[in-house]
C-alpha positions in Angstrom: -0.1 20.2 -2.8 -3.4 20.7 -0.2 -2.2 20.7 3.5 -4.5 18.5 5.4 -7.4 20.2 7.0 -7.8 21.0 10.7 -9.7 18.4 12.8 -12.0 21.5 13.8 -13.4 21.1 10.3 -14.2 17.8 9.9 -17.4 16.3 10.9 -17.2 14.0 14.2 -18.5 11.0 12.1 -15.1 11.5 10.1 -13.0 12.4 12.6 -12.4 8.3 13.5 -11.2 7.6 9.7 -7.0 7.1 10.2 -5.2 10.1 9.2 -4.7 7.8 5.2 -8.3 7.7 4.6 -8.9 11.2 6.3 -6.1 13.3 4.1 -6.3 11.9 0.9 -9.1 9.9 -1.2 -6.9 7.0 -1.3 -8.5 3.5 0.0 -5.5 1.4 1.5 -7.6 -1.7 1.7 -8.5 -1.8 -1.5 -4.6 -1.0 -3.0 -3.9 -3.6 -0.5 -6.0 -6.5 -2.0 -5.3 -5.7 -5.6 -1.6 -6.0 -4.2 -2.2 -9.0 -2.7 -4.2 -11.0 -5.7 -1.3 -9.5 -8.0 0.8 -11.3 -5.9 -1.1 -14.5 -5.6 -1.6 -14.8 -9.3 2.2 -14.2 -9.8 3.3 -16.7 -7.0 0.5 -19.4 -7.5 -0.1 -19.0 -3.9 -2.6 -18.0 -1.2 0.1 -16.8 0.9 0.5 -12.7 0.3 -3.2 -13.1 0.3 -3.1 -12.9 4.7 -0.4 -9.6 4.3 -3.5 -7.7 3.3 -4.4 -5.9 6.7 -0.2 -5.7 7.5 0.2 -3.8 4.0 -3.2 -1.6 5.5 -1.8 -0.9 9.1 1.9 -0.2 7.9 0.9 1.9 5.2 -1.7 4.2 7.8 1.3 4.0 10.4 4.1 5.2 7.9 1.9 8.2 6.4 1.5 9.3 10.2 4.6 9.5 11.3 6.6 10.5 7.7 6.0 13.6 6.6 8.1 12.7 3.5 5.7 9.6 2.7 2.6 12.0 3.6 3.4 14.3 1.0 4.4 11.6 -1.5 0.5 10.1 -1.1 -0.9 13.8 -0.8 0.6 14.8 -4.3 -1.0 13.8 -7.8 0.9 10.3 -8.1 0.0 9.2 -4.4 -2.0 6.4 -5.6 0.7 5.1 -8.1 3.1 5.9 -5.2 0.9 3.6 -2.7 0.7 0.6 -5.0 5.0 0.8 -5.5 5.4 1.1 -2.1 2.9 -2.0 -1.4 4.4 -4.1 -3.9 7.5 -3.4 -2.3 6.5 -4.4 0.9 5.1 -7.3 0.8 7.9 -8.4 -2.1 10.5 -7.7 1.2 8.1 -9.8 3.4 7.7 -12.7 0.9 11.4 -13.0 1.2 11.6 -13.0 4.3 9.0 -15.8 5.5 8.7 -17.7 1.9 12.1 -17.0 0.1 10.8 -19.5 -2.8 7.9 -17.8 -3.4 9.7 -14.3 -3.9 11.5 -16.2 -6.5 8.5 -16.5 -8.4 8.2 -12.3 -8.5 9.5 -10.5 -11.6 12.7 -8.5 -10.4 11.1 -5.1 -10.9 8.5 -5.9 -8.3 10.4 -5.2 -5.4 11.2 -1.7 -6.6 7.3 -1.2 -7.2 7.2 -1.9 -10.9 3.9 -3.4 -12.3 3.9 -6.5 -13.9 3.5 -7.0 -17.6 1.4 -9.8 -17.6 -2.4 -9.3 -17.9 -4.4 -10.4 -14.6 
């Protein structure tokens, strides 16, 4: 697994990207909003649609300060990792603020599973 390169390298016009986009060639926002229409096609609602930039910022935050979750995206799976963790975010958060509509998830979503179903 590469270690991250030294800000010295990087060109000031990158050096304002968040650590996420900076590290790794993964694009949070747009795992985010495939999470999020996944999420609204399963439900039938536009609600997981507004947990887009909360999936972004927590996602950034987490792979700053855990250097388990770093590595995890670093490695060969980090953009399969990033889509299980996502689903399983905003699975927790659905249940929390609209119970019913968690319901409507397949069980294996909170644990980061994929749905079977075509989109």
């Amino acid at each position: 697994m590469p270690e991250p390169i030294p800000m010295a390298k990087i060109h000031p016009s990158l050096r304002e990207l968040p650590r996420l986009e900076r590290e790794t060639c993964l694009t949070p926002y747009v795992i985010a909003d495939a999470i999020c229409r996944e999420a609204r096609y399963l439900t039938g609602s536009d609600v997981p649609m507004g947990y887009e930039t909360w999936l972004v910022r927590r996602a950034r935050q987490l792979y700053a300060m855990n250097p388990g979750f770093n590595r995890r995206l670093r490695a060969d799976s980090g953009c399969d990792c990033l889509y299980a963790f996502l689903r399983h975010w905003i699975t927790a958060r659905l249940k929390r603020e609209h119970p019913r509509l968690a319901r409507q998830l397949p069980e294996s979503y909170a644990i980061g599973v994929a749905p079977s179903v075509t989109l």
